[in-house]
C-alpha positions as CSV (number, residue, x, y, z in Angstrom):
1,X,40.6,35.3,-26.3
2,X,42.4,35.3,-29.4
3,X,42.9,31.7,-30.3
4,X,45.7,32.6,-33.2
5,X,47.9,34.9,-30.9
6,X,50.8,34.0,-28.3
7,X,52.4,36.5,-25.9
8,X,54.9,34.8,-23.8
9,X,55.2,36.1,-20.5
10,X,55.0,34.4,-17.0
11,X,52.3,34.8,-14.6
12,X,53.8,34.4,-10.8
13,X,51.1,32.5,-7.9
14,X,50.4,36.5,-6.8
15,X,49.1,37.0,-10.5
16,X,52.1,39.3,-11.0
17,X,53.1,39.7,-15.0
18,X,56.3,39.1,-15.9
19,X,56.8,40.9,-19.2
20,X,60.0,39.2,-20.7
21,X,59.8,39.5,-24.6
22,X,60.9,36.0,-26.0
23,X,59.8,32.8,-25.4
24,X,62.0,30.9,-22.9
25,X,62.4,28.7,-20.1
26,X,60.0,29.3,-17.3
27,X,57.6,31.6,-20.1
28,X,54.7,30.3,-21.4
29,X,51.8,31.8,-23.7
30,X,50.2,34.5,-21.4
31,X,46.6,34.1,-23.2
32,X,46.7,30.7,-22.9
33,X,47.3,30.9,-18.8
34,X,44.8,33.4,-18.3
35,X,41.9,31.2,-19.8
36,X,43.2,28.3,-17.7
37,X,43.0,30.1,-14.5
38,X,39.5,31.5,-15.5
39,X,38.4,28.0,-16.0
40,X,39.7,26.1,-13.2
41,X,37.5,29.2,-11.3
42,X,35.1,28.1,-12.8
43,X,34.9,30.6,-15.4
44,X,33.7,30.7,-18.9
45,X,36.7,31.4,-21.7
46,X,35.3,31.8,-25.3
47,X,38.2,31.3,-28.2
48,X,37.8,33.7,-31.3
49,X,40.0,35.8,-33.9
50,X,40.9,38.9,-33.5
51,X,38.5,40.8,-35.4
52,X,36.0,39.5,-33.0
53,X,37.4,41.0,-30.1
54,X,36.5,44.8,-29.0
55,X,39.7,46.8,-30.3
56,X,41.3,43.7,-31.2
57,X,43.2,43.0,-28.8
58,X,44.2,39.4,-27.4
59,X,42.2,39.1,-24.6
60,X,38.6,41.1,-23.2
61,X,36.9,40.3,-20.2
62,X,33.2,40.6,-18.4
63,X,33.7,40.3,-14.9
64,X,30.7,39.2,-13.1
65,X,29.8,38.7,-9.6
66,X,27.6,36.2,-8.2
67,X,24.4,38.4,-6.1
């Protein structure tokens, strides 16, 4: 994840995206909420910039399943 960016948005208990543009009441950084539901799972979140990231986007994701 990007560790300089913040996207507010709101993530609903579904996971449903709520894609309001400014930072308000009930938004929160988006980035930031996706890393702590990857860790309370039990997942592994790694902060770095931008550059570091394929296409430089906010966020990239390996998605593995346990065998």
């Amino acid at each position: 994840m990007d560790i300089d960016r913040v996207i507010p948005r709101r993530i609903d208990n579904q996971g449903a995206v709520s894609f309001a543009e400014e930072q308000g009441e009930g938004n929160y950084d988006l980035v930031d909420e996706i890393a702590t539901r990857v860790l309370a799972a039990g997942g592994r979140v790694i902060g770095v910039r931008k550059a570091d990231i394929p296409r430089e986007q906010a966020i990239a994701a390996v998605l593995r399943y346990p065998v």
